[in-house]
N, C-alpha and C positions, 0 to 999 in steps of 0.2 A: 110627262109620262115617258118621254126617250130616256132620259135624264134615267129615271129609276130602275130602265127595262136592262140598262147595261152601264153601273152605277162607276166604274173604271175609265168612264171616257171614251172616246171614238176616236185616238190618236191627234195629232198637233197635223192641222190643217182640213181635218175632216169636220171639224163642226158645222160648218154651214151645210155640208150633207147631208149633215146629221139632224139638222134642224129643219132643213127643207124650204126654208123662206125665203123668196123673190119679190122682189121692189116690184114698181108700176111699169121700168122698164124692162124685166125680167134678170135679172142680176142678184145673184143670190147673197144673201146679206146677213149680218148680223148687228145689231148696233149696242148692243147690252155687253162691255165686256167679260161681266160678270156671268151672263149666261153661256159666251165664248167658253171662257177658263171651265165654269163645271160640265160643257160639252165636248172637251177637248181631253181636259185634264183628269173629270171625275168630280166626284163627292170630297175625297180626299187634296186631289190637286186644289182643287178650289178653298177651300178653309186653309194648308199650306201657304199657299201664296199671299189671301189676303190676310194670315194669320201674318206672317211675314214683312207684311208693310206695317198690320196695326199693332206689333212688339214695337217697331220703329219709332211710331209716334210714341206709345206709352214711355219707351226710355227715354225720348230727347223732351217730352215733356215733363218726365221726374227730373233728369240731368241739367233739365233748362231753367228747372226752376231753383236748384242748387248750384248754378254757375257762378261763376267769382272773377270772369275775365272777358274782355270782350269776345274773346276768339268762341268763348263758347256759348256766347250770347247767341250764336247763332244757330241754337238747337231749338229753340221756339220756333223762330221762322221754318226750320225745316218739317215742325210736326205740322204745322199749317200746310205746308205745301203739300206733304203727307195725307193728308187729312183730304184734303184738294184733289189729288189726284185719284182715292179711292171712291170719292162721292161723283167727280166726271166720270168715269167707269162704269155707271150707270147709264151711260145717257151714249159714250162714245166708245166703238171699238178699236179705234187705231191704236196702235202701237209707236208711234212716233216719239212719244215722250217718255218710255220705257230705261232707257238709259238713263236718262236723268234722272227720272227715281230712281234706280240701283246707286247711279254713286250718291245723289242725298241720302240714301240711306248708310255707304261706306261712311260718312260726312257724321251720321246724327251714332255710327259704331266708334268712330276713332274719337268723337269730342266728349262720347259717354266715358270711354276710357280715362281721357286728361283727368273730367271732374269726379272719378273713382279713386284715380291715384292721388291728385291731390287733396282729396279728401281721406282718404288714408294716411299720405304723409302729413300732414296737422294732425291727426290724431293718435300717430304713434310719435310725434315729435316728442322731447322732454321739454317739460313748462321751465322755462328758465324765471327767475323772479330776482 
């Protein structure tokens, strides 16, 4: 009901004010960071962001499955981690591991690249016979 009453978010650090929940020892808390992002960020913020990671996955898992070298062998692994990361967000709010996903995701932008171009260049190649 917060959530809807003021659907823009309560700015970055006001959520758990926003949310109003205190643990057993009185320390106010959130543990969903899914519920953080759309208290923080909004309705908008929230679908951004996770929109954001799961482009990530959907590309290094197209990209992954047309890889040709080992280097880019490694965009499967990264949609799992991907995948990983958005499904503990339910469970955990830290932020600890935030970095890490941003560069796996430079990681699963730069190997979707390689397997574009060179799937571009074989297909503008000329067939020699």
């Amino acid at each position: 009901a917060k959530l809807l009453s003021w659907p823009f978010g309560s700015a970055i650090g006001n959520g758990g004010y926003t949310l109003g929940y205190y643990n057993a020892i009185g320390t106010r808390t959130i543990d969903s960071y899914y519920i953080l992002i759309a208290l923080e960020y909004g309705v908008l913020g929230f679908f951004l962001y996770y929109g954001l990671i799961l482009t990530g996955v959907w590309c290094a898992v197209k990209n992954g499955l047309r890889s040709a070298s080992d280097e880019t062998d490694l965009l499967l692994p990264a949609a799992v981690m991907l995948t990983v990361f958005v499904i503990v967000k339910g469970v955990l709010a830290q932020d600890d591991i935030h970095s890490t996903m941003f560069m796996v995701l430079g990681m699963v932008a730069a190997l979707s690249y390689r397997v574009n171009a060179t799937t571009q260049r074989k297909l503008s190649a000329p067939e020699t016979a």
